[in-house]
N, C-alpha and C positions, 0 to 999 in steps of 0.2 A: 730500283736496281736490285735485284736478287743476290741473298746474301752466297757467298762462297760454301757453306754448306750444303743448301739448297741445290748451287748447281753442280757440285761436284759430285754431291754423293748418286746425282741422278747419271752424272757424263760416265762415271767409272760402275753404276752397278753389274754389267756384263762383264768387269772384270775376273780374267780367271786367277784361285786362290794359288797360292805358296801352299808346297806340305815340307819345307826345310822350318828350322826353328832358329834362333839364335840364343846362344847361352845368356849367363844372366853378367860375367865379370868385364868393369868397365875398358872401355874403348876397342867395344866390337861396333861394329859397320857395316851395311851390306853397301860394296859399291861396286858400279856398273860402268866399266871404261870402255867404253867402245870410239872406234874414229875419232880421237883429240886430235888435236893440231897444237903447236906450238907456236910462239911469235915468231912472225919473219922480222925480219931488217923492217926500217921506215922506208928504203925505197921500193922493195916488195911491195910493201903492202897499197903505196901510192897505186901500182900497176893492178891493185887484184881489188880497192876498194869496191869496186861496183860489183862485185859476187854478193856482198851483205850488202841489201838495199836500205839503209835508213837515212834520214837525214843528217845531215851537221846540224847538230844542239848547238848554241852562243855558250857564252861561258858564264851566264848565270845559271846554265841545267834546268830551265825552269820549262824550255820545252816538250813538246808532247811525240816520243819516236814515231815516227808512221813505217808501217810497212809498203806501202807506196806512197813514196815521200813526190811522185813527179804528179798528182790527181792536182786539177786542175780546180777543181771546186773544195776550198779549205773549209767550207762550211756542210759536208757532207757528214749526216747524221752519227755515220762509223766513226769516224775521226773522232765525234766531240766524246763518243764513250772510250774510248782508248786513250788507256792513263799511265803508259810505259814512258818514265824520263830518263830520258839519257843525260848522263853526268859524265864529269870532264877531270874529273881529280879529286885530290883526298877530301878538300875541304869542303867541294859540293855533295860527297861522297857521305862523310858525318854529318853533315849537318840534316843530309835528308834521313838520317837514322833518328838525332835526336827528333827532329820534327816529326815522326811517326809514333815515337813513344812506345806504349805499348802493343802496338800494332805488327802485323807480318810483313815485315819486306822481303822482297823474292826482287834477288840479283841475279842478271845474267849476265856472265862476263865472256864475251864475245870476241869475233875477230874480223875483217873485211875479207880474209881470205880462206875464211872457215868452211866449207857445204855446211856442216853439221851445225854449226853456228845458224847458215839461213836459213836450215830446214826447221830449227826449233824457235824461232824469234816468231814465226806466226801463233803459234802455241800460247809464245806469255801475252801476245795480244789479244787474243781469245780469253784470255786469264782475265786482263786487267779488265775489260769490258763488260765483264760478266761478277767479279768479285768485288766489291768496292769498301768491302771490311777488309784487302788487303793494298800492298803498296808494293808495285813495278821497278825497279830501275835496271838500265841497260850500260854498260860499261863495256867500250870499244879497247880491247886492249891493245891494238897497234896503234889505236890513233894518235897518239901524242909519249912523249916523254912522261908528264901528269899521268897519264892512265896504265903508263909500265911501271909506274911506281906507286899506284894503288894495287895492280895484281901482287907485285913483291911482298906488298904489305899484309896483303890479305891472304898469302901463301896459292895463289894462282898462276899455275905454268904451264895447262893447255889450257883449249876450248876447245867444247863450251862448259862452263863450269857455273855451275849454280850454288847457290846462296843461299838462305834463310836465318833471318836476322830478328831480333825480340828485343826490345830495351835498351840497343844499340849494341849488342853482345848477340854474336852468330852462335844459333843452334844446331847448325844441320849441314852438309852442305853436299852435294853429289857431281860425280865428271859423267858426260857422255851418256845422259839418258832421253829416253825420249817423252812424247806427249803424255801418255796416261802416268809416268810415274811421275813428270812435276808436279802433275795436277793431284795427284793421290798425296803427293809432298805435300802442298798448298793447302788438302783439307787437316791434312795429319798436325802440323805445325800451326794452322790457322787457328784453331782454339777460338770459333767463334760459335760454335753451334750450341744452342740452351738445351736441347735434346740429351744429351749426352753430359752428366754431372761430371767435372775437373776436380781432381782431388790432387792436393798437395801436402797433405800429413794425416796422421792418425786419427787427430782427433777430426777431421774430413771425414774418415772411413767412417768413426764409429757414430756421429751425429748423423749421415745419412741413414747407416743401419737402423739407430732408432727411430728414427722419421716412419720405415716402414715396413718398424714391427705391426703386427696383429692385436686390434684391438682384445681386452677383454674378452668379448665372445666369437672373437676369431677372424674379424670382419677388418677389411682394411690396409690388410699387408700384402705388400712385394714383395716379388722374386728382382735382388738386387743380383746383377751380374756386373762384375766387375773386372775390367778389362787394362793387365798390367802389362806394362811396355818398357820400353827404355827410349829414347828420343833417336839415337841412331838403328835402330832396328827394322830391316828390309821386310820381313815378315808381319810387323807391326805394324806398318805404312800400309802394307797390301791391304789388308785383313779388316783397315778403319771403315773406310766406306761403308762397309755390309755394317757394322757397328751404331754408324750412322743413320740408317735405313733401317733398322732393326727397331730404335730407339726411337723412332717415328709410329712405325705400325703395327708397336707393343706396349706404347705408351699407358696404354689401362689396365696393365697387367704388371708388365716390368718397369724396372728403373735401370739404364746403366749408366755405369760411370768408368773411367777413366785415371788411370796412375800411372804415371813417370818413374820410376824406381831411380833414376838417379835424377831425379827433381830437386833434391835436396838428402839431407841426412834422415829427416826422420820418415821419409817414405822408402829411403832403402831398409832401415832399419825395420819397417814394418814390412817389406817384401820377406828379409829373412826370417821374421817370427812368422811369417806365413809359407816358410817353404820352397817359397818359389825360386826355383833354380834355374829355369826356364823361360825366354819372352819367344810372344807371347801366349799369358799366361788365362783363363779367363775362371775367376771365382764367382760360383754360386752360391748368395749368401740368400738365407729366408729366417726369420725371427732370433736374428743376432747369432747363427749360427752356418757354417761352412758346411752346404749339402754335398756339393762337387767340385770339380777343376776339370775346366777341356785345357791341354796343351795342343797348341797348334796353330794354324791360320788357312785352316779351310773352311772356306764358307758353308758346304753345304754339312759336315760334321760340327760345326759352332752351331747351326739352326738348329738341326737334332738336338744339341744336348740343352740348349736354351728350354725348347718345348719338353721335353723329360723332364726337366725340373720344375717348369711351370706345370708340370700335373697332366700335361698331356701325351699321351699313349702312342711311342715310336714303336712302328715293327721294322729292321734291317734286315 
């Protein structure tokens, strides 16, 4: 099975770039509300189930959602890779958190009488089939009494309303988007790519740095570019992909990696002694020192200034 990087960075690289930026001060968000829905009544929702095609899960949650839940042959090859579980309440709700651990969950919290809900529940099935470094689940939030009192809990009041979840502590979460930004989400949050170095503190930064300085007679060193973000930033989600692909087919050349500014204390504390005021942000580092910074999240102005610093000759 192909890891989640792999195919994301290849489904989204036609994606076109952002030129908006997002500032650096906590609890900025880029979010996208289009067509929610709200819960109906339970007997609404009786009359409109059959708009959202998925099956009824048992109440272990242990089933597998189908998007044609009436195919007559359960043993069809699609089904067995589609790994979206519908869960039925809180307690099957956490416990498929802890049991993921450090892993990406990607919640949709859906409704029987949503369009917007059916038009995007094909999306995380293509998701789960294709990623298998991350983890699906589907939450009906009319179906039951149980699943109106996991939205409450979870601060969920339209659909469709997505999720992303890390150590059983939600990082992310967006209303009303569509196909290419869950999936641009899924690589953004998925943190499973070795291409692309994860830096969580200083001493991250400055150990990669010297890994690669230039030897003695000059031989051996990269062009580290380094690419700061904040975890809710729309610009930063965009702008990964190309980051991702870049970090593949410059591997001989550059190194990049990757920082969270509000990951923790000491990688904000090092965005500020670095300036950054702005996500995102991308630093060009080469033999422990700061050559440049592109602000922005345009792909074809990040490539340029990549290749300038790696020593090669842009004319605009």
């Amino acid at each position: 099975m192909a890891s989640t990087a792999t195919f994301l960075s290849t489904t989204l690289a036609r994606s076109s770039s952002l030129s908006s930026n997002t500032s650096l001060p906590s609890g900025v968000t880029h979010k996208v509300v289009v067509s929610r829905s709200s819960f109906p009544s339970q007997s609404s929702s009786r009359r409109l189930r059959a708009a959202f095609v998925v099956p009824q899960a048992a109440a272990s949650g242990t089933e597998k959602a189908s998007s044609a839940p009436n195919k007559k042959d359960s043993n069809n090859k699609e089904d067995k890779k589609e790994r979206v579980v519908q869960v039925h309440g809180i307690d099957e709700f956490d416990a498929a958190l802890r049991a993921a651990k450090n892993r990406l969950v990607v919640v949709e919290f859906a409704a029987s009488h949503s369009a917007s809900s059916s038009r995007m529940y094909p999306s995380m099935v293509q998701l789960s089939r294709t990623c298998g470094d991350v983890d699906f689940l589907l939450v009906m939030g009319d179906e039951s009494e149980a699943t109106k009192a996991l939205c409450r809990r979870e601060g969920v009041a339209r659909v469709p309303h997505f999720a992303f979840y890390k150590c059983a502590r939600k990082v992310h979460e967006e209303e009303g988007i569509g196909p290419d930004q869950l999936a641009g989400d899924v690589l953004y949050y998925g943190d499973s790519h070795q291409a692309v170095v994860q830096l969580r503190s200083r001493d991250d930064v400055e150990a990669l740095i010297d890994e690669h300085r230039a030897g003695a007679e000059g031989e051996g060193g990269k062009l580290v570019v380094l690419d700061v973000g904040l975890k809710h930033c729309g610009p930063c989600v965009k702008v990964y992909p190309t980051v991702v692909k870049l970090s593949r087919t410059m591997a001989d050349t550059t190194v990049f990696a990757r920082m969270n500014g509000d990951e923790n204390e000491s990688c904000m504390e090092f965005l500020k002694d670095m300036d950054v005021v702005e996500v995102p942000t991308f630093l060009f580092i080469r033999d422990g020192k700061i050559v440049g910074r592109y602000i922005g999240s345009g792909k074809g102005e990040l490539v340029g200034e990549i290749l300038r610093y790696s020593g090669v000759r842009v004319t605009y």
